[in-house]
mmCIF file as Biopython writes it, N, C-alpha, C and O atoms, coordinates in Angstrom:
data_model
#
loop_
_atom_site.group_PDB
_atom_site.id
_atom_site.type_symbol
_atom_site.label_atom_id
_atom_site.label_alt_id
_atom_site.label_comp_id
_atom_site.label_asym_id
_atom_site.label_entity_id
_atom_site.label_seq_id
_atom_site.pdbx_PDB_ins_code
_atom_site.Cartn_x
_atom_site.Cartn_y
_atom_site.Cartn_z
_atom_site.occupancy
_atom_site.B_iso_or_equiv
_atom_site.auth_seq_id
_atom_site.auth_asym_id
_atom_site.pdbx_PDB_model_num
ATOM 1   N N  . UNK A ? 1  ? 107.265 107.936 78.060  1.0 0.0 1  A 1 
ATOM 2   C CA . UNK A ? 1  ? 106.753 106.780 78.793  1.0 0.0 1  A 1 
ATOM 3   C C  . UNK A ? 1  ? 107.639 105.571 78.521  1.0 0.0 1  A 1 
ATOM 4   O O  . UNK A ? 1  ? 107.815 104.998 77.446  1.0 0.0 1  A 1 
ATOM 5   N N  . UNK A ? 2  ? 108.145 105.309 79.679  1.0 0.0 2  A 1 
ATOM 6   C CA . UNK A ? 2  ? 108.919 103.946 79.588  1.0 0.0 2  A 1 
ATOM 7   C C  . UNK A ? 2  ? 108.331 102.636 79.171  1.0 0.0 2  A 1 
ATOM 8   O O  . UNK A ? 2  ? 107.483 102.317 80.004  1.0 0.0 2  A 1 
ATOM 9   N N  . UNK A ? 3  ? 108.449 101.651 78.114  1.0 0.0 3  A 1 
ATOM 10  C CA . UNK A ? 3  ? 108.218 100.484 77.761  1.0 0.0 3  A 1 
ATOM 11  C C  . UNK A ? 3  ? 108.067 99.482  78.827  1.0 0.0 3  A 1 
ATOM 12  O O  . UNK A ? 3  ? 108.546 99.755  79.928  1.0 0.0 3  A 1 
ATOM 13  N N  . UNK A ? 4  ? 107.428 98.287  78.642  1.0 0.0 4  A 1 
ATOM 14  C CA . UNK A ? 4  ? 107.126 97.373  79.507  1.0 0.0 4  A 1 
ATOM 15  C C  . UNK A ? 4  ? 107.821 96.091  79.017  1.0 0.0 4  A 1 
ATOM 16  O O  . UNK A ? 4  ? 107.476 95.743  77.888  1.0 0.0 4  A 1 
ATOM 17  N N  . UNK A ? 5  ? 108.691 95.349  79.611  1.0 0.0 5  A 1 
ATOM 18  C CA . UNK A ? 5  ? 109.173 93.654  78.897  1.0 0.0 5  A 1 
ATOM 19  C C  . UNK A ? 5  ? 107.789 93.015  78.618  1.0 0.0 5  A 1 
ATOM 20  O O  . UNK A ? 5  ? 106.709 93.592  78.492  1.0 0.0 5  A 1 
ATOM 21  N N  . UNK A ? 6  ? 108.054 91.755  78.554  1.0 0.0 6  A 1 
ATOM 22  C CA . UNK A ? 6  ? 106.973 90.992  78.528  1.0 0.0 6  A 1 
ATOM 23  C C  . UNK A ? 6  ? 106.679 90.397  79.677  1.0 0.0 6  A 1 
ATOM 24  O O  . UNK A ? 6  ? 105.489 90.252  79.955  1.0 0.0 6  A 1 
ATOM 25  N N  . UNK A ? 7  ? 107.580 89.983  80.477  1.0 0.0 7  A 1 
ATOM 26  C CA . UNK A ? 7  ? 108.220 89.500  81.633  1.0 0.0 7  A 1 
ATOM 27  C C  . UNK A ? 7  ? 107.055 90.188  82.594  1.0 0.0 7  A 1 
ATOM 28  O O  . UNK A ? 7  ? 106.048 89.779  83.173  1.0 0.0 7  A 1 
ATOM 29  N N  . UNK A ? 8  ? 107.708 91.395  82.454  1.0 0.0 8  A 1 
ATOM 30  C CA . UNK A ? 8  ? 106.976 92.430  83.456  1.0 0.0 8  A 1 
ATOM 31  C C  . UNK A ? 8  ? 105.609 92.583  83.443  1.0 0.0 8  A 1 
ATOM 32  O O  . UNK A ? 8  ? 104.978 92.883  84.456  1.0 0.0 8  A 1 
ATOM 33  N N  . UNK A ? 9  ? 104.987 92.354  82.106  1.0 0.0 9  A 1 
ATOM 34  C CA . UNK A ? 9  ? 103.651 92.687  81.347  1.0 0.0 9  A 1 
ATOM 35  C C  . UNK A ? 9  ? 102.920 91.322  82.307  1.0 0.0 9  A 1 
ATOM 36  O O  . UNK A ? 9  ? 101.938 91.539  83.016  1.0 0.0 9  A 1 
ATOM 37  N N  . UNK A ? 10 ? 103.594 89.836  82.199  1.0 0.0 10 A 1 
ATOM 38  C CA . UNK A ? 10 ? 103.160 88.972  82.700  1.0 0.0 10 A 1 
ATOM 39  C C  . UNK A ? 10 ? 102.726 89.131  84.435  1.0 0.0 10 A 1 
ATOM 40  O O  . UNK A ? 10 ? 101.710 88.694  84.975  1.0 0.0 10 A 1 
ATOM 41  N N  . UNK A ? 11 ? 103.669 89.772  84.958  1.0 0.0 11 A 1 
ATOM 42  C CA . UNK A ? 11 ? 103.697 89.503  86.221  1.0 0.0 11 A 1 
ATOM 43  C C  . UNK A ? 11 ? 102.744 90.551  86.667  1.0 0.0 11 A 1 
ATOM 44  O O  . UNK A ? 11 ? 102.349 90.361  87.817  1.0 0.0 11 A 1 
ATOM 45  N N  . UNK A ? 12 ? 102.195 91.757  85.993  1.0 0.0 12 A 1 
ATOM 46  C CA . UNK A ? 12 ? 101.821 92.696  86.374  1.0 0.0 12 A 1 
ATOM 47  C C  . UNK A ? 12 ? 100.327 91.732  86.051  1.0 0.0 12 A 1 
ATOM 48  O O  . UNK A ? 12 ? 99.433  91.850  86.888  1.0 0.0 12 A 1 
ATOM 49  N N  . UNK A ? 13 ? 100.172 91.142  85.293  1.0 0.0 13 A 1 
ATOM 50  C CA . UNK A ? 13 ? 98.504  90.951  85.173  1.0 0.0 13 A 1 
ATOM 51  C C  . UNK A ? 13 ? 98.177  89.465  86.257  1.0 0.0 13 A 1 
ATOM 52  O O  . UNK A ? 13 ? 97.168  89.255  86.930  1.0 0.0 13 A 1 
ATOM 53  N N  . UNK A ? 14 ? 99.296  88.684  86.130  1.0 0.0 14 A 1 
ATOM 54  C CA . UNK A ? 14 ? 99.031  87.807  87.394  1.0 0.0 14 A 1 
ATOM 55  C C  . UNK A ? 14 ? 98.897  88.278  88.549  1.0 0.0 14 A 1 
ATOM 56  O O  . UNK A ? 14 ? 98.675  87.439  89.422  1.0 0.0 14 A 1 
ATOM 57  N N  . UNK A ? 15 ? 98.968  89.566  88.926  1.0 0.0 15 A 1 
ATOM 58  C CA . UNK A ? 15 ? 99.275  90.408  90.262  1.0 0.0 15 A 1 
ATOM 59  C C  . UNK A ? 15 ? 97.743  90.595  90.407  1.0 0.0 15 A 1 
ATOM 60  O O  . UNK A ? 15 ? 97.094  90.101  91.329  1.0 0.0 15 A 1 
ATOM 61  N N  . UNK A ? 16 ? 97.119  91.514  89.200  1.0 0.0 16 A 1 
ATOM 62  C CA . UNK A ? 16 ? 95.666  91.680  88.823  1.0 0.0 16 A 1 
ATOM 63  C C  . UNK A ? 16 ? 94.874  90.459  89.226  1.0 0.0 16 A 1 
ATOM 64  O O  . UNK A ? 16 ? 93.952  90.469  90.041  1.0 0.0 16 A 1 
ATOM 65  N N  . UNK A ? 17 ? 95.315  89.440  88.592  1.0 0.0 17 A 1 
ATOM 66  C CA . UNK A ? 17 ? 94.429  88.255  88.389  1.0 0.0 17 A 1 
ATOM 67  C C  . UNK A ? 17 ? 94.260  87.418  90.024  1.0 0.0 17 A 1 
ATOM 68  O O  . UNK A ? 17 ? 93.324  86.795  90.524  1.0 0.0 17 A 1 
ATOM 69  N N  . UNK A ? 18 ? 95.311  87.679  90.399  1.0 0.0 18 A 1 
ATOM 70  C CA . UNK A ? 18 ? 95.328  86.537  92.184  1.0 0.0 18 A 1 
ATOM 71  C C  . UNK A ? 18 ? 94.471  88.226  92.958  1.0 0.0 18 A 1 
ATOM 72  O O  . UNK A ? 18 ? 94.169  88.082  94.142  1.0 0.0 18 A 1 
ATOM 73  N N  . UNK A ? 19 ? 94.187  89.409  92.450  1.0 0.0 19 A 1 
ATOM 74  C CA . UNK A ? 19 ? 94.295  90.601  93.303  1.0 0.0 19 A 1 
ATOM 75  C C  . UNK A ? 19 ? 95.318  90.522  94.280  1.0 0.0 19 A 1 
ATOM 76  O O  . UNK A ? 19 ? 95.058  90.015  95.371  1.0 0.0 19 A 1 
ATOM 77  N N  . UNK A ? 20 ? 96.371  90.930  94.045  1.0 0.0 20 A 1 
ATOM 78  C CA . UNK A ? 20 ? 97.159  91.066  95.347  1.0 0.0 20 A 1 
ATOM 79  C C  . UNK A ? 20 ? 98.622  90.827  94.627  1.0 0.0 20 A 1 
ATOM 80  O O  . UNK A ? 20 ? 98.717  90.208  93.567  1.0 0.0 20 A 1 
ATOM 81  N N  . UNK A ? 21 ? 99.620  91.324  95.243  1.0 0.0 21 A 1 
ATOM 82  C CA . UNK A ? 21 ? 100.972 91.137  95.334  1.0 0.0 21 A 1 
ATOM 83  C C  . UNK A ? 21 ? 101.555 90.194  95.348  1.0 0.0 21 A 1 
ATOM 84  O O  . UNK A ? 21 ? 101.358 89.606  96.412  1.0 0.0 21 A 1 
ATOM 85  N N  . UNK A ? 22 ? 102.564 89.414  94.368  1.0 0.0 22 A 1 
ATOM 86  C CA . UNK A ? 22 ? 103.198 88.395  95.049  1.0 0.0 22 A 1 
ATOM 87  C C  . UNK A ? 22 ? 104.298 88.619  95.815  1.0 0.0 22 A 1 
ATOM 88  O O  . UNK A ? 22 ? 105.402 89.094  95.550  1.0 0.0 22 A 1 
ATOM 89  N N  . UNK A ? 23 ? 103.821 88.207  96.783  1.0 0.0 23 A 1 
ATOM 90  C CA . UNK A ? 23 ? 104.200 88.352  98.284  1.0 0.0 23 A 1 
ATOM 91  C C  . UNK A ? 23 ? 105.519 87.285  98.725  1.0 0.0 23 A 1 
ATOM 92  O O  . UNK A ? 23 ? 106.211 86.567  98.003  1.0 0.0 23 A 1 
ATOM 93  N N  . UNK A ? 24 ? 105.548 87.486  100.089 1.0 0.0 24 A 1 
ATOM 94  C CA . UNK A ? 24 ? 106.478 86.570  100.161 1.0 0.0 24 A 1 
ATOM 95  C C  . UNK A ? 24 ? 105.675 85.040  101.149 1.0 0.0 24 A 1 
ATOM 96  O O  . UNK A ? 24 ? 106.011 84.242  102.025 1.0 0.0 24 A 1 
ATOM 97  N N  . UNK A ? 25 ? 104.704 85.294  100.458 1.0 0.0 25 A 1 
ATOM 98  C CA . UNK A ? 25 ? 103.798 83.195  100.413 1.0 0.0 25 A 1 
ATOM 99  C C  . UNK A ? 25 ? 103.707 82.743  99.276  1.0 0.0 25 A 1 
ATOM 100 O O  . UNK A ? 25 ? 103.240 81.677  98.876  1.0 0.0 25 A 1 
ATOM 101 N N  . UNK A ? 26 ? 104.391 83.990  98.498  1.0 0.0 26 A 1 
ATOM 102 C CA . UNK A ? 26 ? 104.702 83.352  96.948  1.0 0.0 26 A 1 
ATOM 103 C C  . UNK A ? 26 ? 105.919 83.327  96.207  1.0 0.0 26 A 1 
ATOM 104 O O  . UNK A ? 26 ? 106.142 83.194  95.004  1.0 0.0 26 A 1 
ATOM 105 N N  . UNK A ? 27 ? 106.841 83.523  97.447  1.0 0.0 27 A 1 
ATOM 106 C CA . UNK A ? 27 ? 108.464 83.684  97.159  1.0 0.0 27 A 1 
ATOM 107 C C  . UNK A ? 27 ? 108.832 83.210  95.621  1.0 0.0 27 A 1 
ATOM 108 O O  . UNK A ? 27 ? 109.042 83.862  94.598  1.0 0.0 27 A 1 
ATOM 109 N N  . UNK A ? 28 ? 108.818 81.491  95.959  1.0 0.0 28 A 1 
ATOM 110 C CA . UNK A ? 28 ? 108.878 80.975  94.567  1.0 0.0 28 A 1 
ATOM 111 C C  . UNK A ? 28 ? 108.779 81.695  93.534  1.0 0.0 28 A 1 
ATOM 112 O O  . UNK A ? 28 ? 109.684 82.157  92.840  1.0 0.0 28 A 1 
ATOM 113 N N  . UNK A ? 29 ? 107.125 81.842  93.375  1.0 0.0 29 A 1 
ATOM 114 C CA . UNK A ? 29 ? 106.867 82.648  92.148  1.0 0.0 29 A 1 
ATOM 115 C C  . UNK A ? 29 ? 108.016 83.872  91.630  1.0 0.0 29 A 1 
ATOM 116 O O  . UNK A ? 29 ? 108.811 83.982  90.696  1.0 0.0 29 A 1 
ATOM 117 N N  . UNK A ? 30 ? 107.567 84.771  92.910  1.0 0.0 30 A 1 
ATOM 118 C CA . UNK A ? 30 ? 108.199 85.883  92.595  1.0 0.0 30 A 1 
ATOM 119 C C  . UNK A ? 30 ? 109.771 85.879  92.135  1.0 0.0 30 A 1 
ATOM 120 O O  . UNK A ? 30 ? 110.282 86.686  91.359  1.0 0.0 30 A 1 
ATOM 121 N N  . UNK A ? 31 ? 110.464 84.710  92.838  1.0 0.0 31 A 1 
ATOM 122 C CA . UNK A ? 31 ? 111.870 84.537  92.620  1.0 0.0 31 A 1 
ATOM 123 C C  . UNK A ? 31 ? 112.049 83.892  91.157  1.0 0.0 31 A 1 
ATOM 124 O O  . UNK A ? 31 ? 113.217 83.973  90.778  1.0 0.0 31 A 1 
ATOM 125 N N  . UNK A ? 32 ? 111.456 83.468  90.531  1.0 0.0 32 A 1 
ATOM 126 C CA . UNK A ? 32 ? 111.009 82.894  89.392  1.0 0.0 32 A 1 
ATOM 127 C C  . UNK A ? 32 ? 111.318 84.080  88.063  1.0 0.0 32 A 1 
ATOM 128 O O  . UNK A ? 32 ? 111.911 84.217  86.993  1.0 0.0 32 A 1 
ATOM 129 N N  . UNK A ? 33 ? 110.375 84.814  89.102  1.0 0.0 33 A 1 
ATOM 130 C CA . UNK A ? 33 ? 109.588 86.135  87.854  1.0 0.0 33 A 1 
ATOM 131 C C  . UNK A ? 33 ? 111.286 86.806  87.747  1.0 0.0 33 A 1 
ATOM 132 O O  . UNK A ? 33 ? 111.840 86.908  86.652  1.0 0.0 33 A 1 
ATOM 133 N N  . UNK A ? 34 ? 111.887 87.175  88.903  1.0 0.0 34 A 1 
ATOM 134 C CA . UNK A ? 34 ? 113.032 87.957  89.061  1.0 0.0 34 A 1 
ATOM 135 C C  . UNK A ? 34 ? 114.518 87.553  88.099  1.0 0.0 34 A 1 
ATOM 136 O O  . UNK A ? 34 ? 115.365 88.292  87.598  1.0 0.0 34 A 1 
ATOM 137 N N  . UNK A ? 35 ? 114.357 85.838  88.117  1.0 0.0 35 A 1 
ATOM 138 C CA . UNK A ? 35 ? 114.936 85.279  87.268  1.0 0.0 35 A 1 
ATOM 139 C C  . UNK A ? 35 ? 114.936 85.355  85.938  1.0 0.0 35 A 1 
ATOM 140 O O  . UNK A ? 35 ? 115.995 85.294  85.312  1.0 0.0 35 A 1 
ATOM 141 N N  . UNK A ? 36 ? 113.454 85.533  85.189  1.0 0.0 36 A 1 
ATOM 142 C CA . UNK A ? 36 ? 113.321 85.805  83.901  1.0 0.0 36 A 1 
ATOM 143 C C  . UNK A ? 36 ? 113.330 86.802  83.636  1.0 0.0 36 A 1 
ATOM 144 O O  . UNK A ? 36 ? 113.952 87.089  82.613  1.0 0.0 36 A 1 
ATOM 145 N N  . UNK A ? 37 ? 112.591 87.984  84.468  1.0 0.0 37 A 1 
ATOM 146 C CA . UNK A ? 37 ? 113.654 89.206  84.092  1.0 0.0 37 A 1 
ATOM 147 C C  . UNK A ? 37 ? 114.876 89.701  83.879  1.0 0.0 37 A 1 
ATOM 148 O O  . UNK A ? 37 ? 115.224 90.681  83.220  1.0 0.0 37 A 1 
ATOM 149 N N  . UNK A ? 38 ? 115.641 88.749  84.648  1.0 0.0 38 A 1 
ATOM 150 C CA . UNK A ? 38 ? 117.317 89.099  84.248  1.0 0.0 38 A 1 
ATOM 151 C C  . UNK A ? 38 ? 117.222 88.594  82.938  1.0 0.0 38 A 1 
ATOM 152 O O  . UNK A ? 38 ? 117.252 89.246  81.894  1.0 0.0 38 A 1 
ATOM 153 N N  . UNK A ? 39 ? 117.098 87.285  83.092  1.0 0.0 39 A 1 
ATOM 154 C CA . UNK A ? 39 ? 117.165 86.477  81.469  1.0 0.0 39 A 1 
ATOM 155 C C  . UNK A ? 39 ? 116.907 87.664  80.153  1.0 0.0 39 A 1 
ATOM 156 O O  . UNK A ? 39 ? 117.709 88.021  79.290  1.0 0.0 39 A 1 
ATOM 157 N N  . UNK A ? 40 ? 115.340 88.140  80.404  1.0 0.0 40 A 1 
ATOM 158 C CA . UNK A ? 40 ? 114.965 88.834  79.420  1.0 0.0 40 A 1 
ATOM 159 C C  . UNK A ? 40 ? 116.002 89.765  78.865  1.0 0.0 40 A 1 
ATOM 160 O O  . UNK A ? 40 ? 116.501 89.904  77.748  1.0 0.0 40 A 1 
ATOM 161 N N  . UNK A ? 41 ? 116.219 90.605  80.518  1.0 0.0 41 A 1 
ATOM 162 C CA . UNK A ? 41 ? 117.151 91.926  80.367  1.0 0.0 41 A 1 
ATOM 163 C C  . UNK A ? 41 ? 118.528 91.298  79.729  1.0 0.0 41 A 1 
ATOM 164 O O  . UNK A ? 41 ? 119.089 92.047  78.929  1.0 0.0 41 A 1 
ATOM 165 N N  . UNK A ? 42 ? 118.995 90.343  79.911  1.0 0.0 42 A 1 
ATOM 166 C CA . UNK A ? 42 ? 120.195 90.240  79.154  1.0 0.0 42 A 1 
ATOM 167 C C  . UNK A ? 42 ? 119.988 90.086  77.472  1.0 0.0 42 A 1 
ATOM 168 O O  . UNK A ? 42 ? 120.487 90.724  76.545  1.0 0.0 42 A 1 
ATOM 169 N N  . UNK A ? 43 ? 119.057 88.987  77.498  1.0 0.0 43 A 1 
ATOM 170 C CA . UNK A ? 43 ? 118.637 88.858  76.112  1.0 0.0 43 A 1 
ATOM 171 C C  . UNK A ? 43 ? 118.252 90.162  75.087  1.0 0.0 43 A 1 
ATOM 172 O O  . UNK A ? 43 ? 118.425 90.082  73.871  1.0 0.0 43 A 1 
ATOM 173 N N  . UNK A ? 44 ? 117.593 91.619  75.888  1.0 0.0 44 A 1 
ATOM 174 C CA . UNK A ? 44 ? 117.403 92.588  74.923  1.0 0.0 44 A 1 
ATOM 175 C C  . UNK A ? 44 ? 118.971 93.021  74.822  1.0 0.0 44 A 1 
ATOM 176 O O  . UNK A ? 44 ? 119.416 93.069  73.676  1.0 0.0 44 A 1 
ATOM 177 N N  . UNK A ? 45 ? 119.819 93.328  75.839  1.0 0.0 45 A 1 
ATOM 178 C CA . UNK A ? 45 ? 120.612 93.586  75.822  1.0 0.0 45 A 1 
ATOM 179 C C  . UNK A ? 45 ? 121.754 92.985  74.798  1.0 0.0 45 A 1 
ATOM 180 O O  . UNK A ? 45 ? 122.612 93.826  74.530  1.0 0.0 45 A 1 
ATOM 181 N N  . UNK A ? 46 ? 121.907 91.943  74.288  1.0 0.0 46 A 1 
ATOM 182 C CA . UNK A ? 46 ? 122.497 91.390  73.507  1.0 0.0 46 A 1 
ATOM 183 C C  . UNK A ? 46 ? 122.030 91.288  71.886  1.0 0.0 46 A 1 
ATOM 184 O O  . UNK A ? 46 ? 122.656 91.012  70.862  1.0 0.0 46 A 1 
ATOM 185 N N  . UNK A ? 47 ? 120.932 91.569  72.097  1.0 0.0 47 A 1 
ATOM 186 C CA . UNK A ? 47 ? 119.735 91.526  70.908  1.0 0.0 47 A 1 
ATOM 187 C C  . UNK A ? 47 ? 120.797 93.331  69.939  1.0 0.0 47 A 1 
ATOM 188 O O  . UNK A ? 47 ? 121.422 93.458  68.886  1.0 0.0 47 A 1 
ATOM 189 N N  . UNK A ? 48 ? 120.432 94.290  71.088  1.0 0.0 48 A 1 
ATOM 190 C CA . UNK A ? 48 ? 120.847 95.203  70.640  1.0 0.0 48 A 1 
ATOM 191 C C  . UNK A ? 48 ? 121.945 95.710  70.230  1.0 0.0 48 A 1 
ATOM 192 O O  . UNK A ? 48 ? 121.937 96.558  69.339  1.0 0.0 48 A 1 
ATOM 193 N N  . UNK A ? 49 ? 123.034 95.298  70.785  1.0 0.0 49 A 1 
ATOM 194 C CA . UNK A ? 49 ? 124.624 95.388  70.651  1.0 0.0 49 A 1 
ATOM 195 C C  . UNK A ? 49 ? 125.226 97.051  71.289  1.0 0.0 49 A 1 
ATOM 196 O O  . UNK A ? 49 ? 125.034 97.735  72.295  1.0 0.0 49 A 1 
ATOM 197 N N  . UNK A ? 50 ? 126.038 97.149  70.011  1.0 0.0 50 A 1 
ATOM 198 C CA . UNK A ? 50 ? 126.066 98.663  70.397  1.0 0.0 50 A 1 
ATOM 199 C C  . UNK A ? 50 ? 125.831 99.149  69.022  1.0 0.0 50 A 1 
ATOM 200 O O  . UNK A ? 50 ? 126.272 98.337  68.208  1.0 0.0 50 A 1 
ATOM 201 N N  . UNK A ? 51 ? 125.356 100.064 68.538  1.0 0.0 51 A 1 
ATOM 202 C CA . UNK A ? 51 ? 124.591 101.003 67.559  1.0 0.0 51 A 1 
ATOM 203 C C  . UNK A ? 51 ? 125.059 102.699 67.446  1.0 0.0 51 A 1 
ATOM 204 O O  . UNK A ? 51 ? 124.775 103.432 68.393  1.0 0.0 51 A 1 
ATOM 205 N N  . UNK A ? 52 ? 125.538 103.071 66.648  1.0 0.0 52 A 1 
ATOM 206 C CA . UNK A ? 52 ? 125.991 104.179 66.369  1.0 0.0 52 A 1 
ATOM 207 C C  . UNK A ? 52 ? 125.003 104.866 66.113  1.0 0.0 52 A 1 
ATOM 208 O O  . UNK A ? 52 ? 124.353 104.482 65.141  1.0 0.0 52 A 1 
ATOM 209 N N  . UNK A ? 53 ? 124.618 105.828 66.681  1.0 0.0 53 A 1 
ATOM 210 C CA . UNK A ? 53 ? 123.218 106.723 66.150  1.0 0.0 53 A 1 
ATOM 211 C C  . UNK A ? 53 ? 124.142 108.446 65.479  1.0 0.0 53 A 1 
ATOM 212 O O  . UNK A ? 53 ? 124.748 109.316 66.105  1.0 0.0 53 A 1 
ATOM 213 N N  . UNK A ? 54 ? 123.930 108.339 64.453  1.0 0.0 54 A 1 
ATOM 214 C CA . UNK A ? 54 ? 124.649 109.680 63.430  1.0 0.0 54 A 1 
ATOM 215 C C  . UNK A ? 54 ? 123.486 110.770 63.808  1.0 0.0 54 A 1 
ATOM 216 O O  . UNK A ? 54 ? 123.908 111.919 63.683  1.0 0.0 54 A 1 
ATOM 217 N N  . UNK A ? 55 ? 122.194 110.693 64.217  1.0 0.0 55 A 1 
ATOM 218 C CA . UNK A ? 55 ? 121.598 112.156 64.744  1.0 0.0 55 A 1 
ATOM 219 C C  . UNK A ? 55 ? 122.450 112.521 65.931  1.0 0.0 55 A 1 
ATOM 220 O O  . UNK A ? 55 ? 123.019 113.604 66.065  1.0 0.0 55 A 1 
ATOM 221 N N  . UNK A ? 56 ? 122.486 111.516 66.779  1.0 0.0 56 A 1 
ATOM 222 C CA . UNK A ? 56 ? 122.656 111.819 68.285  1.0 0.0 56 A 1 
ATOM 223 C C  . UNK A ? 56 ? 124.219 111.919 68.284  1.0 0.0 56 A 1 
ATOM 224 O O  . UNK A ? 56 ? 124.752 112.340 69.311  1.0 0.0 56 A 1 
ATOM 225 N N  . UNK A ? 57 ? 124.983 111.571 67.229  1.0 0.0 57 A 1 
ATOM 226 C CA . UNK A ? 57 ? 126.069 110.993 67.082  1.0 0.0 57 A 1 
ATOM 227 C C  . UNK A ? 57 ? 126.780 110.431 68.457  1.0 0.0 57 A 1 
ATOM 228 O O  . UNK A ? 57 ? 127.659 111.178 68.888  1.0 0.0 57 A 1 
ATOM 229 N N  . UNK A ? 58 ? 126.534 109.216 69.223  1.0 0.0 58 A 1 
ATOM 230 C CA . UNK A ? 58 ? 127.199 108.378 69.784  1.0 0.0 58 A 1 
ATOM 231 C C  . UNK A ? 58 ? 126.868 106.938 69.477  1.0 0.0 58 A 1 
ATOM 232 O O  . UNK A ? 58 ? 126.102 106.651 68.558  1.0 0.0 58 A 1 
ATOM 233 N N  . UNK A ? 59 ? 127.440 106.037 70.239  1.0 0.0 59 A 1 
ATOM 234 C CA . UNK A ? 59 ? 127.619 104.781 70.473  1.0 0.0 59 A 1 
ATOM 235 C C  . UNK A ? 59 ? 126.504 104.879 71.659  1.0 0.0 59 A 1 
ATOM 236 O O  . UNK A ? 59 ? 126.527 105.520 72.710  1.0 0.0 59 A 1 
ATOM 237 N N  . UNK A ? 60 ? 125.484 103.979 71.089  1.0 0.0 60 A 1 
ATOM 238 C CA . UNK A ? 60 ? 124.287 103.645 72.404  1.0 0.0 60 A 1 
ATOM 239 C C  . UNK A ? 60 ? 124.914 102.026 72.617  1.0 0.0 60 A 1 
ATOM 240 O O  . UNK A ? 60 ? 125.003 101.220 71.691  1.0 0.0 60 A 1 
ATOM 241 N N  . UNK A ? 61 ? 125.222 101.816 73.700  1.0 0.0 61 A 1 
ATOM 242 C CA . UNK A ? 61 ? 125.591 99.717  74.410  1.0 0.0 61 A 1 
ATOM 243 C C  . UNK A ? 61 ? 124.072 99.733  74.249  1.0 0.0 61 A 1 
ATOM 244 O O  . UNK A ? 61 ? 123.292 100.662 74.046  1.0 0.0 61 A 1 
ATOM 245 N N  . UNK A ? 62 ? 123.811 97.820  74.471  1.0 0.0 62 A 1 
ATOM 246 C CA . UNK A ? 62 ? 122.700 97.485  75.033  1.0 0.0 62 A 1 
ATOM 247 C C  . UNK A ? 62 ? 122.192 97.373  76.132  1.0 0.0 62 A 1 
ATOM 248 O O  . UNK A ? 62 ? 121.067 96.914  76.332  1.0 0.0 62 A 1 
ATOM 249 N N  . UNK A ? 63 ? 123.336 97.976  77.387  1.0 0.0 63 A 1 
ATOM 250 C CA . UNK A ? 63 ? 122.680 98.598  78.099  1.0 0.0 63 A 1 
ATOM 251 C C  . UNK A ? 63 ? 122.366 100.009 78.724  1.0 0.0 63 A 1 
ATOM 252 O O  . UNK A ? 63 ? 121.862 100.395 79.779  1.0 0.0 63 A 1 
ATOM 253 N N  . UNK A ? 64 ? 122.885 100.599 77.609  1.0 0.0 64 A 1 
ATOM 254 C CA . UNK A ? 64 ? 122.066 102.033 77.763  1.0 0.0 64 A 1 
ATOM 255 C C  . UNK A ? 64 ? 120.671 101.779 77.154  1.0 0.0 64 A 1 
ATOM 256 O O  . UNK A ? 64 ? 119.598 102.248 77.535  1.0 0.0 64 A 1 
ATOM 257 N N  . UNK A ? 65 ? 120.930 100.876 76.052  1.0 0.0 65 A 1 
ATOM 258 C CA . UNK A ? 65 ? 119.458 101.127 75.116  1.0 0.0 65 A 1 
ATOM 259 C C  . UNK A ? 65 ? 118.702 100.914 76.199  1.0 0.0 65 A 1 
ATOM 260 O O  . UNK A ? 65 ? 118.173 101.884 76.743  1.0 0.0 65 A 1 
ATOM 261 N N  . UNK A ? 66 ? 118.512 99.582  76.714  1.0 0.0 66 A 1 
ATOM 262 C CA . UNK A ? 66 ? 118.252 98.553  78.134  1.0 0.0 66 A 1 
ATOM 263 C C  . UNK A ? 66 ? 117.159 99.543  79.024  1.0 0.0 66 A 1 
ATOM 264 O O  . UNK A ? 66 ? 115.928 99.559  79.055  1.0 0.0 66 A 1 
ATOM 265 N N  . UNK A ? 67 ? 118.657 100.713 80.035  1.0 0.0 67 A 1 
ATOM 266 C CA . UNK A ? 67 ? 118.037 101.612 80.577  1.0 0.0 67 A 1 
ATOM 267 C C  . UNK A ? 67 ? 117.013 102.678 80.129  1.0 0.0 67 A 1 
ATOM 268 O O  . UNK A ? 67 ? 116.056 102.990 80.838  1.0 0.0 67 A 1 
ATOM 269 N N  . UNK A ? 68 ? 117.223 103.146 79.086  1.0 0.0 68 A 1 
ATOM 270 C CA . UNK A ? 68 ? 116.652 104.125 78.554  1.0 0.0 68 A 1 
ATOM 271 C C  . UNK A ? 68 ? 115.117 103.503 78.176  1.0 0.0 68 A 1 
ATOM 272 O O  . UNK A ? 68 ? 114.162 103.965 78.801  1.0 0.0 68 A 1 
ATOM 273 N N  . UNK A ? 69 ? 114.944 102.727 77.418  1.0 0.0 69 A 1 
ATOM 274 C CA . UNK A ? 69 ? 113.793 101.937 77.233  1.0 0.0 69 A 1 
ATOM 275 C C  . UNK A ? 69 ? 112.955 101.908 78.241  1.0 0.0 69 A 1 
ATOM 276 O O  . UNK A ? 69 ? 111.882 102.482 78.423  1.0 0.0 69 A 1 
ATOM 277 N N  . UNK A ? 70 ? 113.987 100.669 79.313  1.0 0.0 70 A 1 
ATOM 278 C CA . UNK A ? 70 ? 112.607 100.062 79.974  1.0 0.0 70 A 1 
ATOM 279 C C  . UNK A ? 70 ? 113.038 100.294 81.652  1.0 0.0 70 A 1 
ATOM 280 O O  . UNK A ? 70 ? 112.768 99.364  82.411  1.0 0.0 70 A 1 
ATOM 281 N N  . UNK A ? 71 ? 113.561 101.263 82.100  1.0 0.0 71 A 1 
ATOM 282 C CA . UNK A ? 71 ? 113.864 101.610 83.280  1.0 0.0 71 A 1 
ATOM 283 C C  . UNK A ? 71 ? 113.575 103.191 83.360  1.0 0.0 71 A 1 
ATOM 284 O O  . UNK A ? 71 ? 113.782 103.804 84.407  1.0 0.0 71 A 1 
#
């Protein structure tokens, strides 16, 4: 099971909370949300670096970790 950002966690319960989709009468918002998801995604991505894993033995980037995680 793939992980959730926080980002995502947010937008998914404001979705709940208005019932409904943000749509495009909520462009803003949504263009907003799309923005801090990159933000986020870069930020784990840099958080992580690249990491040598000796079980798996390779080099994981932060954005494999990135994908693998939360995509």
């Amino acid at each position: 099971m793939k992980k959730q950002t926080a980002v995502e966690w947010l937008e998914q319960r404001l979705n709940v909370y208005f019932n409904k989709k943000l749509d495009s009468s909520l462009w803003k918002i949504k263009e907003k949300f799309e923005q801090a998801k990159n933000i986020e995604k870069q930020q784990i991505i840099n958080a992580h670096g690249n990491k040598y894993y000796q079980d798996k033995e390779r080099i994981v980037t932060g954005n494999q970790y990135f994908n693998d995680t939360y995509k």
